[in-house]
C-alpha positions, -999 to +999 in steps of 0.1 A: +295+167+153+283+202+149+253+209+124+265+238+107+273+219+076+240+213+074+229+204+037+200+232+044+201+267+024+218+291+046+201+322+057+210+353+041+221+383+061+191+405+049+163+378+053+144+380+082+143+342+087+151+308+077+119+302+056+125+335+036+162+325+032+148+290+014+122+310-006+147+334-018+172+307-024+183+303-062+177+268-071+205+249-091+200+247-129+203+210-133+174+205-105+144+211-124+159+190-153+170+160-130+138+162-108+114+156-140+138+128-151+129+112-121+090+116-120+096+103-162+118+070-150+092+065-122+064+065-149+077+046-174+089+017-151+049+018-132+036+019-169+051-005-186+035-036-196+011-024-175-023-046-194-002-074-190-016-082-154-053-079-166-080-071-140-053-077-121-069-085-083-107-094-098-122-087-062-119-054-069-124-047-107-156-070-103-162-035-078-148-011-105-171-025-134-201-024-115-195+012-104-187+023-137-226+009-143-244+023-115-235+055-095-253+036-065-225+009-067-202+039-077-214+056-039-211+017-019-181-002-034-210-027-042-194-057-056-217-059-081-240-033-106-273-049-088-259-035-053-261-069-030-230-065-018-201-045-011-165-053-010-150-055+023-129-018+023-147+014+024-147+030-018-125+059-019-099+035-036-119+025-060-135+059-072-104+068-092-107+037-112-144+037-110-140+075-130-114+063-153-138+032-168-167+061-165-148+080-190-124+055-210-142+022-209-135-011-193-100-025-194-065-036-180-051+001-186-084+019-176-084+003-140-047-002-136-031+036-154-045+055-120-024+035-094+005+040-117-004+080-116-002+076-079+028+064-074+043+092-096+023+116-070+041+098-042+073+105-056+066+140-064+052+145-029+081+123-010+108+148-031+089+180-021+091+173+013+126+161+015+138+189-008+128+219+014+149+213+044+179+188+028+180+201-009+175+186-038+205+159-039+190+143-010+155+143-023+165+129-057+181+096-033+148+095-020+128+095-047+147+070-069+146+048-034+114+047-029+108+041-068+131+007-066+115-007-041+104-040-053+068-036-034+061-002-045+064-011-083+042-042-073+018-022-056+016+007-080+004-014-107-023-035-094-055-026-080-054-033-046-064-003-020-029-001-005-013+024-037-040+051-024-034+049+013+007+049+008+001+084-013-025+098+014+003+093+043+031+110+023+007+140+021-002+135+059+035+138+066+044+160+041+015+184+055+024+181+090+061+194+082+052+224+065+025+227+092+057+227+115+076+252+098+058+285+112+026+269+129+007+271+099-033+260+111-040+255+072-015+229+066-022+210+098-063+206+088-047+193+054-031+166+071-063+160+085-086+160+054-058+134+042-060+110+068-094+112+069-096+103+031-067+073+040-096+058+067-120+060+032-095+043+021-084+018+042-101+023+078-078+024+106-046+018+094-041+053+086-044+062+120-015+046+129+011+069+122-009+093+141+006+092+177+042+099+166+030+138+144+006+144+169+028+143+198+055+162+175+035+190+167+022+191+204+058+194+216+080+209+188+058+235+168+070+270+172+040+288+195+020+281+224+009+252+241-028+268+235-023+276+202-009+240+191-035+221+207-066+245+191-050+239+162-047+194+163-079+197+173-091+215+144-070+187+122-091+163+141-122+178+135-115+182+097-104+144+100-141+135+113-153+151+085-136+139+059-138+106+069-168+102+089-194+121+061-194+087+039-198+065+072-229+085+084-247+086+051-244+047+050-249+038+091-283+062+082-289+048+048-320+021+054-304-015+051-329-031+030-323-004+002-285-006+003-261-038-004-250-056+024-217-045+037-191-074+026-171-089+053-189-078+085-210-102+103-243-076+113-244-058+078-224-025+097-199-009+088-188-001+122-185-032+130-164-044+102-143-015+110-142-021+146-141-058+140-129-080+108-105-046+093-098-034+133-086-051+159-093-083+147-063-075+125-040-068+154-051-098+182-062-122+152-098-125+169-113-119+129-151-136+125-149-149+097-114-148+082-096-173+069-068-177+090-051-161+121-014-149+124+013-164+147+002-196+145+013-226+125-012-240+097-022-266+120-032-245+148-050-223+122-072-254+111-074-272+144-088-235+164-121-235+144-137-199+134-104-179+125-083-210+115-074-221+081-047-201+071-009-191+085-002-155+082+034-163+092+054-159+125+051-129+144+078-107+159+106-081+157+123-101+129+093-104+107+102-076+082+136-095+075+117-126+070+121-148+035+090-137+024+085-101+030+127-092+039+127-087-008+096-066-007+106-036+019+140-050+035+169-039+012+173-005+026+157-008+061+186-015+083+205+011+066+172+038+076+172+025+108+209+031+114+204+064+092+172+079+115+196+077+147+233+093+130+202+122+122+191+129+150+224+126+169+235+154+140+206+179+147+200+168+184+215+201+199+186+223+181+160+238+198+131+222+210+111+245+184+106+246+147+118+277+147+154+273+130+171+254+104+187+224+126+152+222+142+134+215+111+157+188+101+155+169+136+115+174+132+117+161+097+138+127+110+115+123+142+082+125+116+092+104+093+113+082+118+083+083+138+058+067+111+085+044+102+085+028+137+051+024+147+042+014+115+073-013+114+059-024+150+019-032+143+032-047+110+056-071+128+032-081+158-003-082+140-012-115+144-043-111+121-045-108+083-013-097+074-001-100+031+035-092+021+017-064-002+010-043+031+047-032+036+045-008+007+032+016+035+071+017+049+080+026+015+081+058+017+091+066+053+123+045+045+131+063+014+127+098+033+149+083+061+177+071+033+179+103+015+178+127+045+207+105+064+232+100+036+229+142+029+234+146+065+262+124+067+281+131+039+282+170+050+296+161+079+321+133+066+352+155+071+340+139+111+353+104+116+326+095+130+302+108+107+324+087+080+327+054+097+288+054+098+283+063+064+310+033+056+293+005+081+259+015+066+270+006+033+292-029+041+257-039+058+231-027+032+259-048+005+261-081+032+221-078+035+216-075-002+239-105-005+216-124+017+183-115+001+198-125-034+209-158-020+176-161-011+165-175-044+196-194-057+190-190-093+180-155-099+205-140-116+239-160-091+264-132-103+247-101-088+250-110-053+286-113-053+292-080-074+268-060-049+289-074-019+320-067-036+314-034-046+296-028-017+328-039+005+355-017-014+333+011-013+327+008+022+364+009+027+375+043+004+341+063+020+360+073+055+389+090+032+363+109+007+374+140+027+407+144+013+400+131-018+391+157-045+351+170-052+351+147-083+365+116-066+344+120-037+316+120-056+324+092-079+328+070-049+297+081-033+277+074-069+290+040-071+280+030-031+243+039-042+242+024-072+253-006-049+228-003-027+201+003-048+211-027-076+191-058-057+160-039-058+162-027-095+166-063-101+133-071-083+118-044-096+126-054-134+114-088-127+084-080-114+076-057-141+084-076-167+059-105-147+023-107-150+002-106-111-032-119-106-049-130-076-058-116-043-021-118-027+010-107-048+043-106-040+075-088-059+104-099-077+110-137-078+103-168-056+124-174-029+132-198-002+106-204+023+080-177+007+047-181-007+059-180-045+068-157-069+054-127-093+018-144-087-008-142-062-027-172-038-058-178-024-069-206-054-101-220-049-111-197-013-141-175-019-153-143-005-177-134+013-205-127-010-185-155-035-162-125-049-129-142-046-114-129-012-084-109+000-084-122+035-123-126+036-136-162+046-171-178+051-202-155+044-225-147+077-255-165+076-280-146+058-258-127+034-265-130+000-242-143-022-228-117-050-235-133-090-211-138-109-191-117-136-206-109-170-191-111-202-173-073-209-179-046-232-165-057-265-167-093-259-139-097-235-144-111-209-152-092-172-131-093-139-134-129-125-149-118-093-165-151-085-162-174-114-157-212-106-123-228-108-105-205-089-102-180-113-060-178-115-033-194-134-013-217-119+018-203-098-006-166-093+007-153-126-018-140-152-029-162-178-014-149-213-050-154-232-078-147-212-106-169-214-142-183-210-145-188-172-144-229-165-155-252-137-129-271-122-132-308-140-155-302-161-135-298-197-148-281-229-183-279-233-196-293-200-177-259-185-194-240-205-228-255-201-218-247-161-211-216-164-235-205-182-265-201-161-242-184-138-231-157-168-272-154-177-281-147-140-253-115-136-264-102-172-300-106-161-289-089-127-269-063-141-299-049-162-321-053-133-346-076-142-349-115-128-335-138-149-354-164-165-358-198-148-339-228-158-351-263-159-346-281-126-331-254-107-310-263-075-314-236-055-296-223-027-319-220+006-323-187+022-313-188+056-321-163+085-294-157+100-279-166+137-301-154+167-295-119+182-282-110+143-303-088+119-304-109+086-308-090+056-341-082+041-359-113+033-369-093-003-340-087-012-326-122-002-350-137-024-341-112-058-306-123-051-305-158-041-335-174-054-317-181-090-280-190-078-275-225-079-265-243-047-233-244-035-237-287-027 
């Protein structure tokens, strides 16, 4: 294969180099049109029925309502507008939505409308970066792939931290390429301001797909070896900062005048970093969770301390697995098998970024890069792991897909360039098959027209090179439409599908998966009593978070710890929301239950103590474990001395 045909703009005899050539390039008249088409299809299917979920994952709009209260639960995350806890993730997540109930009040489409925005910014972002060394055709295929897949529209419109960090590591990768392309020190420290906002985000997973552009800019940038490493360790310092300036204030902040940091076990957010949302997440060693990965359910209950709940088998096959394979899986083969034809293409370039055919191997070894080490901790964490997580591959898959078909199909007058764009597409149609069959009665036909299709397709693409432009072209448009048809469907279904709960998955129920459109975790509470993502008992000490007040308007406020369980049966979102209820206790014994509990937060909320109650059964305020700092035994008092007990 030879990479001259290269779908890259070609250098023109009077520009001094290959970046001028691409900024002097005339862009196509039907790009602009087709590239805002996209970012409108991509917003319309994140926005749609988007109130229809609700508060969607209450752990965190119980956060967002109390921030849009007080700016000191606004700073914290605090789970609650009295500041006794905080949720278990560091806030920069919730700040968007915080801002947006600031200025537009509380609501479904107030907390939920900024994820969707997000993923629109990923799109635009994932197409900007393809586009400057493949063109636009190729970054079009990755945008509408990353759009379709079935976790990304799940992810995009619910609440959960995850929707920020996927659109902080596109612009960490899309920073480190244009970094690449001339040694530019500016765009580098951008890549490092966004991973440092991705660990305010979601702590140290963003500093996974850190080894693979580190070492890539170390080796393959085009100056010297002094220059390139003055320059990462500028992107590390700006990293520090922008990541560690929220850390210090609250490591400095005195503890009995801030709320306790949810899910760690010594009120430090080091530790939980370090700990509960570090590398108890890959060895499963998590005080206090719920549950612990590779292990059956009873294991998990039998082991004490981290048992209770299996996070599902461990290994290389996990991705493919019935529960997660429809989330992420459709197109990952096909990327796989599409990162390695790429790099077999541009391997002949120069080691430098200096060139055209260099820039596209650096583009497939960055993107390949966070694909792999990303696929890897995913498939061998044995802590905490949800299906939700994988929308993180999203975008490294949908770079991969578009970047590898444009390659390819430049070079398909090469057999073997042709027989691997054919095989990829009889696989990603035989895997699509399989995932269909997955759940037997969502929609039976499909699968066999996608393998079909998928098939004949396969078997005209090695003769698209003497076939004529129009042909060729047709064919090619049907063979992604083929691909890409099982995850429209998810996608449509889970759309068109309330989600609720602390654990989600897209598109429908299938064999030997958790369930459907809706979420788990029924009747588990958090630490701090805020229904939990993966949180389990409370440290001793902690105080407990109130519950939920009544919301503006008379509608009713994000279900953060409200008895019952708080979730409709199945995960999906109730179609009425109502009063909060207590499980077995009907009609107006519920609500003489709840009501205390509603008093307390209001009385909370407006920072007063709320009146006593006959009789109260009060929870005792315990000390903690020895060697442990227990909170301040003020503070325990304001907060637990009206909750009822938990007997």
């Amino acid at each position: 294969m030879t990479t001259a045909a290269l779908p890259l703009h070609p250098p023109s005899p009077a520009a001094p180099s290959h970046r001028a050539a691409r900024a002097h390039a005339a862009r196509p008249g039907w790009e602009r049109p087709a590239r805002l088409a996209l970012l409108l299809a991509t917003a319309v299917l994140l926005l749609w029925d988007l109130g229809a979920s609700g508060y969607a994952n209450s752990f965190y709009s119980a956060a967002v309502q109390a921030g849009g209260e007080s700016w000191k639960a606004f700073f914290f995350g605090s789970s609650d507008a009295g500041n006794s806890i905080t949720v278990d993730k560091p806030p920069a997540a919730l700040w968007p939505m915080m801002l947006s109930v600031r200025l537009f009040g509380l609501g479904a489409w107030q907390i939920l409308v900024p994820q969707a925005l997000m993923g629109v910014g990923t799109t635009a972002v994932l197409y900007a970066a393809v586009r400057r060394q493949f063109g636009p055709v190729a970054a079009l295929i990755s945008g509408a792939v990353f759009a379709l897949t079935p976790v990304a529209a799940l992810m995009f419109r619910f609440n959960n931290p995850d929707a920020l960090l996927t659109l902080l590591m596109t612009v960490t990768v899309y920073c480190v390429l244009r970094a690449l392309d001339g040694a530019h020190t500016k765009w580098l420290v951008w890549a490092g301001v966004a991973v440092g906002f991705a660990f305010l985000t979601k702590t140290l997973q963003a500093f996974v797909i850190l080894p693979p552009l580190a070492l890539l800019y170390a080796v393959c940038a085009p100056t010297g070896l002094r220059r390139r490493l003055g320059q990462l360790l500028l992107s590390t310092l700006a990293m520090v900062v922008a990541g560690g300036w929220w850390v210090a204030i609250v490591e400095l902040w005195p503890a009995s005048s801030r709320p306790y940091i949810g899910g760690s076990q010594t009120n430090s957010f080091l530790e939980l970093t370090l700990g509960y949302n570090g590398l108890g997440r890959i060895n499963g060693e998590e005080t206090g969770s719920v549950g612990g990965g590779g292990r059956t359910a009873a294991e998990g209950m039998a082991g004490g301390g981290g048992g209770g709940m299996n996070w599902g088998e461990t290994g290389i096959d996990r991705l493919f697995s019935s529960n997660i394979g429809g989330q992420i899986g459709w197109l990952l083969p096909a990327a796989l098998i599409l990162l390695v034809a790429g790099l077999v293409v541009t391997w002949r370039a120069r080691r430098a970024t200096d060139s055209l055919e260099g820039m596209a191997r650096a583009a497939f070894l960055a993107w390949g890069g966070a694909l792999l080490i990303t696929a890897v901790v995913f498939s061998f964490m044995q802590g905490i792991f949800h299906e939700y997580y994988t929308v993180a591959l999203a975008p490294y898959i949908a770079a991969l897909v578009g970047m590898g078909i444009a390659v390819l199909w430049e070079e398909r007058g090469s057999r073997a360039a042709s027989v691997t764009l054919s095989g990829t597409l009889a696989l990603t149609s035989y895997w699509a098959f399989v995932l269909l069959g997955r759940s037997a009665e969502y929609v039976p036909w499909l699968r066999w027209l996608v393998l079909a299709l998928g098939l004949g397709t396969a078997l005209l693409l090695p003769f698209t090179a003497r076939l004529g432009r129009r042909t060729a072209l047709g064919v090619a448009a049907v063979g992604l439409g083929v691909a890409l048809a099982g995850p429209l469907a998810y996608c449509l279904t889970t759309v068109n599908t309330p989600h609720a709960g602390s654990i989600v998955t897209a598109g429908p129920a299938v064999a030997g998966g958790r369930g459907g459109p809706g979420g788990m975790m029924r009747g588990f509470e958090m630490p701090g009593g805020a229904g939990m993502p993966g949180g389990g008992a409370a440290p001793q000490g902690m105080p407990r978070a109130p519950p939920p007040r009544a919301g503006p308007g008379g509608g009713q406020a994000p279900a953060a710890a409200r008895p019952g369980g708080g979730q409709a049966p199945g995960g999906q979102a109730p179609a009425a929301p109502g009063p909060p209820t207590t499980a077995g206790a009907p009609g107006r014994a519920a609500a003489r239950a709840v009501a205390p509990a509603e008093a307390a937060w209001a009385a909370c909320s407006a920072g007063r103590r709320p009146a006593p109650r006959p009789r109260p059964r009060c929870a005792p305020t315990r000390t903690g474990t020895p060697g442990r700092r227990p909170p301040s035994a003020r503070r325990t008092r304001r907060v637990t001395s009206w909750l009822p007990s938990s007997r």
